[in-house]
Residue frames as qw, qx, qy, qz and C-alpha x, y, z in Angstrom:
[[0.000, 0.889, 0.457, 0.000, 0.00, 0.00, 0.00],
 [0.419, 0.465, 0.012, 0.780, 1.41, 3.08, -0.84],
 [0.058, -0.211, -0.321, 0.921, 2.00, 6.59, 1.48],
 [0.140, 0.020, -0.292, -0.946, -0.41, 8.17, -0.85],
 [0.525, -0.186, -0.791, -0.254, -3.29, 5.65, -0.36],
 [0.464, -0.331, -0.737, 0.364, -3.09, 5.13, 3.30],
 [0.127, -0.219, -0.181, 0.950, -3.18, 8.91, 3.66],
 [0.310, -0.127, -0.376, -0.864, -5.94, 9.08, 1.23],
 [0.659, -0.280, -0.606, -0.347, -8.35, 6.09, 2.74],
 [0.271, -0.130, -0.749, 0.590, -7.43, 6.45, 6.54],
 [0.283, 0.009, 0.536, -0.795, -10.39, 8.19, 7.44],
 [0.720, 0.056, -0.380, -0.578, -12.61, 6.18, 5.98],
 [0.604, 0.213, -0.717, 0.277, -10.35, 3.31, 7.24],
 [0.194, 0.176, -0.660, 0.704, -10.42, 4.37, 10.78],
 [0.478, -0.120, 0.133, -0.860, -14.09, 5.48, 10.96],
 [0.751, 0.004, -0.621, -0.224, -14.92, 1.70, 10.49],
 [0.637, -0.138, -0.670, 0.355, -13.56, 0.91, 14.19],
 [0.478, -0.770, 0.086, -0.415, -14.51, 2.46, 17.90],
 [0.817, -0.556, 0.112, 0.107, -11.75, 0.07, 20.11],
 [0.711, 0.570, -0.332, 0.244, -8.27, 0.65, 19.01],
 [0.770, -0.569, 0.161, 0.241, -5.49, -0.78, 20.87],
 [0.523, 0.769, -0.350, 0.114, -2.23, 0.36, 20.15],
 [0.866, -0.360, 0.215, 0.273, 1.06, -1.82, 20.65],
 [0.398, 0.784, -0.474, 0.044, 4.72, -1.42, 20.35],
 [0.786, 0.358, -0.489, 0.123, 7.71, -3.29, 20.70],
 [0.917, -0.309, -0.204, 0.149, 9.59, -4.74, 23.65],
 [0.584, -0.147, 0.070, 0.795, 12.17, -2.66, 25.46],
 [0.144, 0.923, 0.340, 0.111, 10.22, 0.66, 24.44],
 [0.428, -0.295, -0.062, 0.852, 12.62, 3.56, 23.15],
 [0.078, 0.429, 0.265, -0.860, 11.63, 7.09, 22.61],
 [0.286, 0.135, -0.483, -0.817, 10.07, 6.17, 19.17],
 [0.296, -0.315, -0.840, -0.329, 7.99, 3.84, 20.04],
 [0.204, -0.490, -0.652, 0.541, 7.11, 5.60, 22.76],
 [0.044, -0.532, 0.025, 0.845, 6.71, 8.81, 21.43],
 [0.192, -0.043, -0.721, -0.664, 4.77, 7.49, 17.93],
 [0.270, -0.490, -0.814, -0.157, 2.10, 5.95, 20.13],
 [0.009, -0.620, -0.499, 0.605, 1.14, 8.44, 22.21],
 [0.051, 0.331, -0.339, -0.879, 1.05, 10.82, 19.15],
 [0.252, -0.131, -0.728, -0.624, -0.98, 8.41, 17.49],
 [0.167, -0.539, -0.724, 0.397, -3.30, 7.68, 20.77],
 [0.098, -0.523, -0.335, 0.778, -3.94, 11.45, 20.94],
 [0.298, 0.084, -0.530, -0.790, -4.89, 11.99, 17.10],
 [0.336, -0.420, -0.620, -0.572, -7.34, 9.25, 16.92],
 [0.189, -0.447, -0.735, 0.474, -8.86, 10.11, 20.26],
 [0.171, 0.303, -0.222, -0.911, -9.72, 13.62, 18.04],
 [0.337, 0.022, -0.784, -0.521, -11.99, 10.86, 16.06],
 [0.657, -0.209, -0.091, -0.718, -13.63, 9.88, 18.74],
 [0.800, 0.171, -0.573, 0.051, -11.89, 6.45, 19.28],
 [0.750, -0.618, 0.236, 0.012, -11.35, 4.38, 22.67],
 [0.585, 0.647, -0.474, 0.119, -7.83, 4.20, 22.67],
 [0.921, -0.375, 0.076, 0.078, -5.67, 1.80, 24.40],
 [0.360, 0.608, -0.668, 0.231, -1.17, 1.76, 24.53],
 [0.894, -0.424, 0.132, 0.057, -0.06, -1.45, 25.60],
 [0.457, 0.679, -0.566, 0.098, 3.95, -1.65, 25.46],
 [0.818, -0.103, -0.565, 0.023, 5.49, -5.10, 26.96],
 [0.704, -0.278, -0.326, 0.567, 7.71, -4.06, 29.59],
 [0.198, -0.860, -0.226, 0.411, 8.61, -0.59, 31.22],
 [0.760, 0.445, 0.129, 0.454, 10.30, 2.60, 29.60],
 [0.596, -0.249, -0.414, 0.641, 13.19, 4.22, 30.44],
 [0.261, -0.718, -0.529, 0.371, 12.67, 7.11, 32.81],
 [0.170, -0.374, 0.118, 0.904, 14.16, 9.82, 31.13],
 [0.133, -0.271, -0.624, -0.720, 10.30, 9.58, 29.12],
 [0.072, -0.540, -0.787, 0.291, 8.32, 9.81, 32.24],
 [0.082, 0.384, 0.168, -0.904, 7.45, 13.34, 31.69],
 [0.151, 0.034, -0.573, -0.805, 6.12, 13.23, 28.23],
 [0.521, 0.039, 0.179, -0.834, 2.27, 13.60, 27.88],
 [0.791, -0.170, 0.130, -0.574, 0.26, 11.18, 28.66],
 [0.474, 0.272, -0.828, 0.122, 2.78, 8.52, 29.44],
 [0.308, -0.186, 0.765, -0.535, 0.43, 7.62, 32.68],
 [0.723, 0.376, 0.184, -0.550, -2.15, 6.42, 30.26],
 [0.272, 0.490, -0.827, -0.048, 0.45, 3.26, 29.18],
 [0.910, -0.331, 0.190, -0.159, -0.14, 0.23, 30.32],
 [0.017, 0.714, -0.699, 0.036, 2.67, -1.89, 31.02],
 [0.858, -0.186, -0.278, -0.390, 1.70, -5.43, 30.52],
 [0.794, 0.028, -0.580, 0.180, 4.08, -7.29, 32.43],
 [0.243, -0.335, -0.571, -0.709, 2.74, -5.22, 34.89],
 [0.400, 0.200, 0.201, -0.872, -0.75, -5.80, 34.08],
 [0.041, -0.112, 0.928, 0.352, -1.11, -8.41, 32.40],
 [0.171, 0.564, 0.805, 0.070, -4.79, -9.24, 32.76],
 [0.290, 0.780, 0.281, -0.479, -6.13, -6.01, 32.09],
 [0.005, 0.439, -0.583, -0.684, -3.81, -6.06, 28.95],
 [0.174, 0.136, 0.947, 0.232, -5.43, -9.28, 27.81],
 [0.230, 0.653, 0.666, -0.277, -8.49, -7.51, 28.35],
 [0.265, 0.723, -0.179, -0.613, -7.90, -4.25, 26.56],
 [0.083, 0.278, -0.836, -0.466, -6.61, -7.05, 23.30],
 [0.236, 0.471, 0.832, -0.174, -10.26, -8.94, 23.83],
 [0.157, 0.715, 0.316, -0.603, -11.85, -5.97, 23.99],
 [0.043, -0.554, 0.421, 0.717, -10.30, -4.31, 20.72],
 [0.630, 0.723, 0.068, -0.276, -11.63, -3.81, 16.73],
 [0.578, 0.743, -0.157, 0.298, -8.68, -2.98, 15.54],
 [0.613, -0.704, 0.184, 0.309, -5.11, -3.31, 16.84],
 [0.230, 0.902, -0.318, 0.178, -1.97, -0.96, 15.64],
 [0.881, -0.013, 0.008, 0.473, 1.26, -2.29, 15.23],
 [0.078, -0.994, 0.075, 0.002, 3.72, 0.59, 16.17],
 [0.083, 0.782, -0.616, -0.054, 7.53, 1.17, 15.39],
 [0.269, -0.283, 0.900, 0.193, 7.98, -2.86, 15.08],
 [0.412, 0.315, -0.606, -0.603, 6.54, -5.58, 12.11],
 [0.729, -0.125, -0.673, -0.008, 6.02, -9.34, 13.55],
 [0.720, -0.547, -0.050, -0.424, 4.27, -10.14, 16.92],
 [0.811, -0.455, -0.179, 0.322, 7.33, -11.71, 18.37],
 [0.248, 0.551, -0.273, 0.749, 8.98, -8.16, 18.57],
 [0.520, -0.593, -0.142, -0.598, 6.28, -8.13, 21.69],
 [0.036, -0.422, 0.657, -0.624, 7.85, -9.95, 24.39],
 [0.178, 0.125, 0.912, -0.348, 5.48, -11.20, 26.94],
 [0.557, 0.404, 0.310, -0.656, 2.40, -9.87, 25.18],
 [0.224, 0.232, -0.714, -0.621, 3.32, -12.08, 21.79],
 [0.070, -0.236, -0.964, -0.104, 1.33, -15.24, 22.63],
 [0.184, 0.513, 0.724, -0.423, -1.65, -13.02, 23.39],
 [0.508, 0.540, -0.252, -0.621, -1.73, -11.15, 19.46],
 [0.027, 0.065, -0.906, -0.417, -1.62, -14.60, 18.41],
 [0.251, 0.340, 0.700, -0.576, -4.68, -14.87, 20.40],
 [0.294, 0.636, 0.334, -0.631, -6.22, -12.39, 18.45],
 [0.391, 0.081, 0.710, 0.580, -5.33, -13.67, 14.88],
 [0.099, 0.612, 0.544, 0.565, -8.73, -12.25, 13.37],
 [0.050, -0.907, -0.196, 0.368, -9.09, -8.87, 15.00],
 [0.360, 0.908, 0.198, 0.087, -8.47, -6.70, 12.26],
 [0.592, -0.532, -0.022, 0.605, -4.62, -5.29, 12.31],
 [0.507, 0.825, -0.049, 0.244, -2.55, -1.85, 11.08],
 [0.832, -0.067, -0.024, 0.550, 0.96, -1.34, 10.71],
 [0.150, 0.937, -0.296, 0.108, 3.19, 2.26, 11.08],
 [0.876, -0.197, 0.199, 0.391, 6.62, 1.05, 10.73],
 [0.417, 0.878, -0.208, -0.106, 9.80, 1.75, 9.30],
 [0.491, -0.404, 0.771, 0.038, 11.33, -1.66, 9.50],
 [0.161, 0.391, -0.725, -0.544, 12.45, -4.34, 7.57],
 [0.148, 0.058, -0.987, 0.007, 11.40, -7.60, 6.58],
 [0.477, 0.155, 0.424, -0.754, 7.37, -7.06, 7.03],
 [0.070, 0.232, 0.907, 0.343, 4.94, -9.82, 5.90],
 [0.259, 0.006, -0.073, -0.963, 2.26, -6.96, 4.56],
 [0.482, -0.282, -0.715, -0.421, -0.94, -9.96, 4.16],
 [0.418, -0.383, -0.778, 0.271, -1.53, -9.73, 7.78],
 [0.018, 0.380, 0.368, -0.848, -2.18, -6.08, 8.18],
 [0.335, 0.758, 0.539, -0.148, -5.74, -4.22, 6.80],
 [0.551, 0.712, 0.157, 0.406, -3.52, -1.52, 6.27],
 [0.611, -0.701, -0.013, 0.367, -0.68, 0.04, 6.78],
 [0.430, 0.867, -0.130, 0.217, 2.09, 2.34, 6.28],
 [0.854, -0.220, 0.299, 0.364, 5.70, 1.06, 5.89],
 [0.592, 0.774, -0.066, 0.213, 8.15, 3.07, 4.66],
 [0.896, -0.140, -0.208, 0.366, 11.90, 2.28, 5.18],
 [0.411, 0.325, -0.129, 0.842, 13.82, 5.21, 4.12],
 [0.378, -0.880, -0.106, -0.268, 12.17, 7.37, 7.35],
 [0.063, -0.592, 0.563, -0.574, 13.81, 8.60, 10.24],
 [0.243, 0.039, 0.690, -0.680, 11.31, 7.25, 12.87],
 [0.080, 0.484, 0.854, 0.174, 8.42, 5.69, 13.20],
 [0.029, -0.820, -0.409, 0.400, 7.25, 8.98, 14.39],
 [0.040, 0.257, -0.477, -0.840, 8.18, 10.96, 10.92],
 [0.078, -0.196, -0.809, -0.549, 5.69, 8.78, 9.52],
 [0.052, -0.481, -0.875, -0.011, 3.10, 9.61, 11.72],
 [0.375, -0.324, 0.281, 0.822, 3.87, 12.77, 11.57],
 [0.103, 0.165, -0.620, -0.760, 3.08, 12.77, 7.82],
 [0.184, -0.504, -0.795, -0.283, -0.08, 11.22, 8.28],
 [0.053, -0.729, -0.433, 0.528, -1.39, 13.89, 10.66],
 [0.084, 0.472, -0.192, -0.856, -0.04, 16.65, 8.47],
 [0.135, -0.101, -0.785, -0.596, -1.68, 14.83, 5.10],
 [0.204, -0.593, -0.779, 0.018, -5.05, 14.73, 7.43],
 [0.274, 0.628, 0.069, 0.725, -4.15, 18.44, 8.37],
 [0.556, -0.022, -0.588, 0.587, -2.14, 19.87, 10.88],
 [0.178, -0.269, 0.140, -0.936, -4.20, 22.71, 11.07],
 [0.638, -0.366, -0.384, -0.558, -7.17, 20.55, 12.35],
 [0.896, -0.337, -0.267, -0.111, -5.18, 18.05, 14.44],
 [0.590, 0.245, -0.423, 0.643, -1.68, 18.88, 15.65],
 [0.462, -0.816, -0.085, -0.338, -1.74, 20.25, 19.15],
 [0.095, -0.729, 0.655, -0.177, 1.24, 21.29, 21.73],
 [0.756, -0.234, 0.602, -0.106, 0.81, 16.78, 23.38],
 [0.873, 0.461, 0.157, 0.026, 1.03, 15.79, 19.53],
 [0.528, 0.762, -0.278, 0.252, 3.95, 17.48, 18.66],
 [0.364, -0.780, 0.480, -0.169, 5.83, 16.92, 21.58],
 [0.879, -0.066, 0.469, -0.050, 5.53, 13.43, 21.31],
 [0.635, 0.761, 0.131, 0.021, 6.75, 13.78, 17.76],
 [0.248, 0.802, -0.531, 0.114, 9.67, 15.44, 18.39],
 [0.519, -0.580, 0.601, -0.179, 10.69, 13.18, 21.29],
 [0.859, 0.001, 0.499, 0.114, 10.38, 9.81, 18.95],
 [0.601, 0.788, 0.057, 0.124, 12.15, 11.76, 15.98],
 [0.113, -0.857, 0.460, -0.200, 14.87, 13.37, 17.91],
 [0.688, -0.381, 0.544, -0.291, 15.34, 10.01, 19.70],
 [0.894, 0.268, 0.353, 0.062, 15.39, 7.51, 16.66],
 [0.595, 0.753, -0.027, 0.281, 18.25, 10.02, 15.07],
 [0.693, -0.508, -0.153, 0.488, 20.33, 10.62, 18.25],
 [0.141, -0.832, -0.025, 0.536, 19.42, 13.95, 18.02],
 [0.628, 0.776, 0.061, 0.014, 19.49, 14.08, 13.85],
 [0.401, -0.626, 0.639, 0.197, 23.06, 12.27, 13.85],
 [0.104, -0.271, 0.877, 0.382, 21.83, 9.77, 11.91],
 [0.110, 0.464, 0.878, 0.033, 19.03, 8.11, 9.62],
 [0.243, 0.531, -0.116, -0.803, 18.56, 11.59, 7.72],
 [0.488, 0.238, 0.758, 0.362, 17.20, 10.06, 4.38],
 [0.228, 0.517, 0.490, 0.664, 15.85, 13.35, 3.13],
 [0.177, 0.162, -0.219, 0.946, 15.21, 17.26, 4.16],
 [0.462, -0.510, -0.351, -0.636, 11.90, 16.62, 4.71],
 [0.593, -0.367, -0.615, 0.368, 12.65, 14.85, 8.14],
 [0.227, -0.187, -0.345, 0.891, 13.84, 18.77, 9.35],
 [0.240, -0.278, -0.360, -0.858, 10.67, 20.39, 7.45],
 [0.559, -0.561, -0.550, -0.265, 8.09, 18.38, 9.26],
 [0.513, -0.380, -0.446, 0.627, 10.15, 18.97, 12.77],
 [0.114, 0.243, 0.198, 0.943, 9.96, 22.71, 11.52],
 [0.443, -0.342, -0.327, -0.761, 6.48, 22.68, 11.98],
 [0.657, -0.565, -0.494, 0.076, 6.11, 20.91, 15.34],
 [0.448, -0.238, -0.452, 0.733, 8.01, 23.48, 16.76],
 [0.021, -0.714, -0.327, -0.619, 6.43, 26.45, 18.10],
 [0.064, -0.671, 0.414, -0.612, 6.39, 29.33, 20.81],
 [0.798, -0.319, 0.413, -0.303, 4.59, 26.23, 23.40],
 [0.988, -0.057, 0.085, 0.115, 6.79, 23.63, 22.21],
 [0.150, -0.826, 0.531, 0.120, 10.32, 24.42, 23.29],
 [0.824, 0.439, -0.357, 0.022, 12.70, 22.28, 21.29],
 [0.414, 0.427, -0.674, 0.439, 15.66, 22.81, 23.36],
 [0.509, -0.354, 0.550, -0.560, 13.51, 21.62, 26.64],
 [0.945, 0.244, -0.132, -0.173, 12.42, 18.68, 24.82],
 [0.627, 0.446, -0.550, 0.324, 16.30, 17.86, 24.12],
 [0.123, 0.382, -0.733, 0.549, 17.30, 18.29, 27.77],
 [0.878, -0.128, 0.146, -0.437, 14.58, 16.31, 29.05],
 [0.975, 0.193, -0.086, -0.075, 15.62, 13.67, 27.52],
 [0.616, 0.615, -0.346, 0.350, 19.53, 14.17, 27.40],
 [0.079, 0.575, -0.342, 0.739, 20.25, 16.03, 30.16],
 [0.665, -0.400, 0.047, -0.629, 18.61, 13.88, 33.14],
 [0.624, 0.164, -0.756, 0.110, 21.04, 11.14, 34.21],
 [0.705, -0.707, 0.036, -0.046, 21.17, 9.82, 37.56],
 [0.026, -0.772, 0.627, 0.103, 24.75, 9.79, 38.91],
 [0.729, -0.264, 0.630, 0.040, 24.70, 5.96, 38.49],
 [0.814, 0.500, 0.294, 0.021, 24.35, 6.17, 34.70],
 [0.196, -0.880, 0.405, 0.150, 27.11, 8.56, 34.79],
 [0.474, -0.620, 0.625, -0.012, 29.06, 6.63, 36.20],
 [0.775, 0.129, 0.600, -0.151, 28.05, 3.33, 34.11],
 [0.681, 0.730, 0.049, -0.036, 28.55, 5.11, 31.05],
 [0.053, -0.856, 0.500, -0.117, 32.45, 5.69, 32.29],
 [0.594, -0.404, 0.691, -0.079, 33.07, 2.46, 32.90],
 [0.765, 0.501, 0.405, 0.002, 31.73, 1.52, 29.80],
 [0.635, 0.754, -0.058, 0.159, 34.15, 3.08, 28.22],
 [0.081, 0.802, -0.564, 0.178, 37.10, 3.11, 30.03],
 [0.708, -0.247, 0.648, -0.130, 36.68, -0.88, 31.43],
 [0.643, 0.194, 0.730, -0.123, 34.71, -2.34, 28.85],
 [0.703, 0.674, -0.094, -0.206, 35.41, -1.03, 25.12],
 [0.748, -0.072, 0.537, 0.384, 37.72, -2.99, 22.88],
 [0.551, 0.722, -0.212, -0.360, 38.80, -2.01, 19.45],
 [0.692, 0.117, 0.659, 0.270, 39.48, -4.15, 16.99],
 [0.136, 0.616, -0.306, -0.713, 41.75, -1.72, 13.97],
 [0.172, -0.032, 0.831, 0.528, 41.76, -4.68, 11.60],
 [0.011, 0.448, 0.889, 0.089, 37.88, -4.35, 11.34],
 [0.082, -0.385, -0.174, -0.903, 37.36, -0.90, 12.07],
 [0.641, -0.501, -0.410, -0.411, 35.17, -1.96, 15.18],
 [0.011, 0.276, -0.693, 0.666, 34.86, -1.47, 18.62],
 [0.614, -0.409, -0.647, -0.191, 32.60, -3.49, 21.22],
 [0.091, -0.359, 0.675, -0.638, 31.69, -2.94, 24.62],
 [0.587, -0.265, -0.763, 0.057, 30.50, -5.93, 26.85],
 [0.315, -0.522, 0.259, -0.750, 28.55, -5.36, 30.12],
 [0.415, -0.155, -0.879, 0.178, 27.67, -7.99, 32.49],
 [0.557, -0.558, -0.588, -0.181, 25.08, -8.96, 34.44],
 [0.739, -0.384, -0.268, 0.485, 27.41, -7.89, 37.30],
 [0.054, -0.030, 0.123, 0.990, 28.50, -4.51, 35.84],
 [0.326, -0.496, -0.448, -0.668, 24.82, -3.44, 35.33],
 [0.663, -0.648, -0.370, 0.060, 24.02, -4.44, 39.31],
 [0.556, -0.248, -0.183, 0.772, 27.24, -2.68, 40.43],
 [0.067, 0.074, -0.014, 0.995, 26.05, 0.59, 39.07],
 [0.303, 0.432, 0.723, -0.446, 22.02, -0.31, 39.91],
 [0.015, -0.171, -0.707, -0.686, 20.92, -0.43, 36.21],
 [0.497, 0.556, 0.384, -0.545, 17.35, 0.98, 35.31],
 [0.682, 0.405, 0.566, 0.223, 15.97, 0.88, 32.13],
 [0.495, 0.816, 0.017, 0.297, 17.37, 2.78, 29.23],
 [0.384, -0.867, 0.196, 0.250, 20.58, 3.35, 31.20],
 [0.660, 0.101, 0.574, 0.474, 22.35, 2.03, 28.36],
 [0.541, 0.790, 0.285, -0.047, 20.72, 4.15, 25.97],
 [0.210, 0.954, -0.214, 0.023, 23.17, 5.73, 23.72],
 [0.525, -0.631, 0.511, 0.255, 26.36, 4.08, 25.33],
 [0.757, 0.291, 0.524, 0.260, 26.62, 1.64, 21.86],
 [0.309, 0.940, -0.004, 0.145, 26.97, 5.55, 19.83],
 [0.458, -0.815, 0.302, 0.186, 30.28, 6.50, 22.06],
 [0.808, -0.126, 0.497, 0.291, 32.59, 4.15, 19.84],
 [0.576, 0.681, 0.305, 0.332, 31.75, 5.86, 16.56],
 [0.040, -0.979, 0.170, 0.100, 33.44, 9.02, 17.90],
 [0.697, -0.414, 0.464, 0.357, 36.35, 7.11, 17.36],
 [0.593, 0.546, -0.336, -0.487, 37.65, 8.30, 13.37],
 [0.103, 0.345, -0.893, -0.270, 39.19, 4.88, 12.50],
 [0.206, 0.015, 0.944, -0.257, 35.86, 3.09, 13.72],
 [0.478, -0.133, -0.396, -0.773, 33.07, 2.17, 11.23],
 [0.639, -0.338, -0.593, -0.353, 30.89, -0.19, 13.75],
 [0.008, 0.315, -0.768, 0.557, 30.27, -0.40, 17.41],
 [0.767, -0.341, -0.432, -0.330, 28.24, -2.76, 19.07],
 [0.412, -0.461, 0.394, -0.680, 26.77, -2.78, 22.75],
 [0.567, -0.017, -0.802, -0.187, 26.94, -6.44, 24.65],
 [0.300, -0.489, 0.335, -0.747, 24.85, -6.46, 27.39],
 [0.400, -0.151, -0.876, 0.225, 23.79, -9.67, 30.16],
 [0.245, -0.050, 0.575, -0.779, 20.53, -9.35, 31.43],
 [0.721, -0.027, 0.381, -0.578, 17.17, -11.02, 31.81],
 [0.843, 0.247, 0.454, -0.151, 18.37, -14.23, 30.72],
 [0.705, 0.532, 0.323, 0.340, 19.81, -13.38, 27.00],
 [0.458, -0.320, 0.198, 0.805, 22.62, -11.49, 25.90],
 [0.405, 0.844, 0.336, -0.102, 21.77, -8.30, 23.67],
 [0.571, -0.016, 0.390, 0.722, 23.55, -7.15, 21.08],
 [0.237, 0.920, 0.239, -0.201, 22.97, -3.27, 19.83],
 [0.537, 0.295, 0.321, 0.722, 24.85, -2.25, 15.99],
 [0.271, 0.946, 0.129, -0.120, 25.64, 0.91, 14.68],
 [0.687, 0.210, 0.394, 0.574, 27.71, 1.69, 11.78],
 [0.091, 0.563, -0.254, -0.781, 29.36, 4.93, 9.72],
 [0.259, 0.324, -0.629, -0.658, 28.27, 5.14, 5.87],
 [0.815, 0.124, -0.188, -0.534, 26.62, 2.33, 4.05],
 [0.185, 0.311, -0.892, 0.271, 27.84, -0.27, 6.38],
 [0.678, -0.310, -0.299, -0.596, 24.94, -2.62, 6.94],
 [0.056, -0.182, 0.824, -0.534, 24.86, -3.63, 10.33],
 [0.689, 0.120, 0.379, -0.606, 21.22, -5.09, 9.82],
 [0.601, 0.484, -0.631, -0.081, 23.01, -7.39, 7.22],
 [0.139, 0.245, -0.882, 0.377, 25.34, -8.50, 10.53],
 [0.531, -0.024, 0.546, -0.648, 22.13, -8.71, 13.26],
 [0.837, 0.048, 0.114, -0.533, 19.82, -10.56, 10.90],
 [0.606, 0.491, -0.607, -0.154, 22.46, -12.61, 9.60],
 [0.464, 0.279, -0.703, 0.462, 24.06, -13.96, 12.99],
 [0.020, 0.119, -0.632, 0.765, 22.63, -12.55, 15.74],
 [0.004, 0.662, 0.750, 0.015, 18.27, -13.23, 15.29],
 [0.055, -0.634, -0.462, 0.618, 18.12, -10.00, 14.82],
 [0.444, 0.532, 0.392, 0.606, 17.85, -6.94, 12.07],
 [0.100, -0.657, -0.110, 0.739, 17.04, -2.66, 11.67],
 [0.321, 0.895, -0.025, -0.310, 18.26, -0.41, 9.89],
 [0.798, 0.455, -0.136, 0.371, 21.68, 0.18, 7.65],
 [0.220, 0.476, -0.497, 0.692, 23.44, 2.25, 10.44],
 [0.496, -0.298, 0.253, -0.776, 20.86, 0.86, 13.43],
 [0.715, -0.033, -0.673, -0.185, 20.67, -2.77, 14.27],
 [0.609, -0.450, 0.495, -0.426, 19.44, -4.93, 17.25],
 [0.733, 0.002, -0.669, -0.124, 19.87, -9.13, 18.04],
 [0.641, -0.525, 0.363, -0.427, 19.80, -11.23, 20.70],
 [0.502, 0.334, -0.788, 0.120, 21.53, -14.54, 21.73],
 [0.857, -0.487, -0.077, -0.148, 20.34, -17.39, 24.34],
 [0.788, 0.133, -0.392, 0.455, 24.46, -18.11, 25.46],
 [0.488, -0.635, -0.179, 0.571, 26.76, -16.64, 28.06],
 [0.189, 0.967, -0.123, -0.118, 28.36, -13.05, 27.18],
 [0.423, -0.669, 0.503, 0.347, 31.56, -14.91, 26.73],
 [0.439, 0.056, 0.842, 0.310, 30.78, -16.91, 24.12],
 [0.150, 0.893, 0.341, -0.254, 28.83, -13.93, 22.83],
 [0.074, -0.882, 0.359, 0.297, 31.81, -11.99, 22.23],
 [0.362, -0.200, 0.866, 0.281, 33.59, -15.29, 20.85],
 [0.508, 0.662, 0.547, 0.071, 30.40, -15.37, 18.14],
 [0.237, 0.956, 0.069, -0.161, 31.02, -11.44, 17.03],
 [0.228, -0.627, 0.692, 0.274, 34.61, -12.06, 16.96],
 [0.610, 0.089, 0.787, 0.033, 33.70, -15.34, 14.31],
 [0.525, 0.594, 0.582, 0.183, 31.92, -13.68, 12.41],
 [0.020, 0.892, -0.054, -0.448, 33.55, -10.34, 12.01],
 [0.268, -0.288, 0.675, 0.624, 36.43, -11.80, 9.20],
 [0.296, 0.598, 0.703, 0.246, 33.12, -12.44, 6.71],
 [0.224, 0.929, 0.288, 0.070, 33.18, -8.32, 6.64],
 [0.642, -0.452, 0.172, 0.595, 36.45, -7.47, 6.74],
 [0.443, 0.118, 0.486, 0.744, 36.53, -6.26, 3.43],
 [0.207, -0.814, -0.485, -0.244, 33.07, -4.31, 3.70],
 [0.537, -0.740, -0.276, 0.297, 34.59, -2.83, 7.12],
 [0.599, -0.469, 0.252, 0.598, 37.71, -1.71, 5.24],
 [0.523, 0.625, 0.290, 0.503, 36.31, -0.25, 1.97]]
């Protein structure tokens, strides 16, 4: 289905349903957080019960943002999640593609096989026969560009308001680390152009988010780099490796990581860094790459996982030692890529 379509038939599309539940992916970061509430608050303009269920908690430097008490966490909440998925017309896939991005809440969208689904994405690898309709377009910033573009194409003058745009910026800003990367075209700054305004303060937005560590992330983010990065010149890559044990020593919260996996690239000789982290169980593995180094190539290839071309996630059931002994395996297969 094309931009031009979905934009044209969505209110027709949407008037058809009165329960929408919106979900996003596992591990919620400021785009998915910051697409669904944007989209919660548009169609609630329609008239629509809306529901945000995201699997697991997100990290605190988003508690402020409007109407982030009106989340459910399912894991939780589980039964009232199950209920708000019962309950639901129509459920919204948000910033992820395939129902085992979802964590604990997958087995319960299998559940719901014939309730009606739509997609806003800007991931790969999407099997399009399972959504009513949806809008999927890689070369974005964010999931929240795209929605974004569907408010403005429904008109911004009818439906943008100070909670819409905030959100907006916060899953745009956030999915570009702060328009560093995953620019694909000048519209990304045009539409931001227009969410800003005298009641929506860009640079408060930015230190919200930025500018709010506790001293333990600080501290966590120092160690990470002065304990726990490697470089590897033949390859142009640098890892850092956290343990289960390093993450308790500095009392880890969620998203205290965020960003630490970026810190490598500052390096000039380094075109990839990847973040290895030991916790609930499974070892996680966050890419990011300079140029047209496809690090969603490496994730889906090796690691169960995928992204973007400069933005990749994966995961591994093994110890972090034998983690690090995989990435190290499989890093001579790009040697030549790593070194163009």
């Amino acid at each position: 289905m094309s931009k031009e379509l979905f934009f044209n038939n969505f209110r027709s599309f949407i008037s058809k349903y009165k329960k929408v539940v919106i979900v996003s992916h596992v591990n919620p970061d400021g785009d998915a957080i910051g697409s669904s509430l944007a989209f919660y608050f548009f169609l609630q303009k329609f008239g629509i019960d809306v529901k945000i269920i995201i699997p697991n908690d997100f990290p605190s430097f988003l508690a402020w943002m409007p109407g982030i008490e009106n989340i459910l966490v399912f894991d939780k909440n589980s039964e009232k999640g199950v209920e708000y998925l019962n309950a639901a017309d129509l459920i919204c896939y948000i910033d992820f593609n395939h129902p085992s991005r979802t964590g604990l809440v997958h087995n319960d969208l299998c559940h719901c096989s014939k309730t009606p689904k739509m997609l806003i994405d800007h991931h790969r690898d999407t099997d399009y026969s399972q959504f009513e309709a949806y809008l999927s377009e890689l070369e974005t910033s964010s999931t929240a560009e795209l929605v974004a573009e569907l408010i403005q194409s429904q008109g911004f003058d009818k439906y943008l308001d100070d909670k819409i745009a905030i959100c907006l910026l916060v899953g745009i800003m956030t999915d570009t680390g702060s328009f560093a990367h995953s620019i694909y075209h000048p519209e990304t700054f045009e539409i931001c152009g227009k969410l800003i305004s005298p009641t929506v303060d860009y640079q408060l937005i930015h230190s919200k988010i930025y500018n709010t560590f506790s001293e333990n992330r600080l501290r966590l983010l120092g160690y990470s780099i002065s304990e726990r990065m490697v470089t590897l010149d033949e390859y142009h890559t640098a890892y850092i490796y956290l343990t289960k044990a390093d993450l308790e020593r500095f009392n880890y919260q969620v998203g205290d990581t965020e960003g630490v996996v970026n810190f490598p690239l500052m390096i000039d000789n380094i075109k990839m860094a990847v973040l290895i982290t030991e916790r609930q169980g499974v070892i996680r593995f966050s890419f990011r790459s300079k140029g047209d180094f496809s690090v969603h190539e490496v994730a889906r290839a090796h690691f169960n996982g995928g992204g973007h071309t400069n933005a990749a996630g994966g995961t591994l059931e093994c110890s972090i030692e034998q983690a690090i002994e995989k990435l190290l395996a499989v890093l001579p297969q790009y040697k030549a890529l790593l070194n163009k």
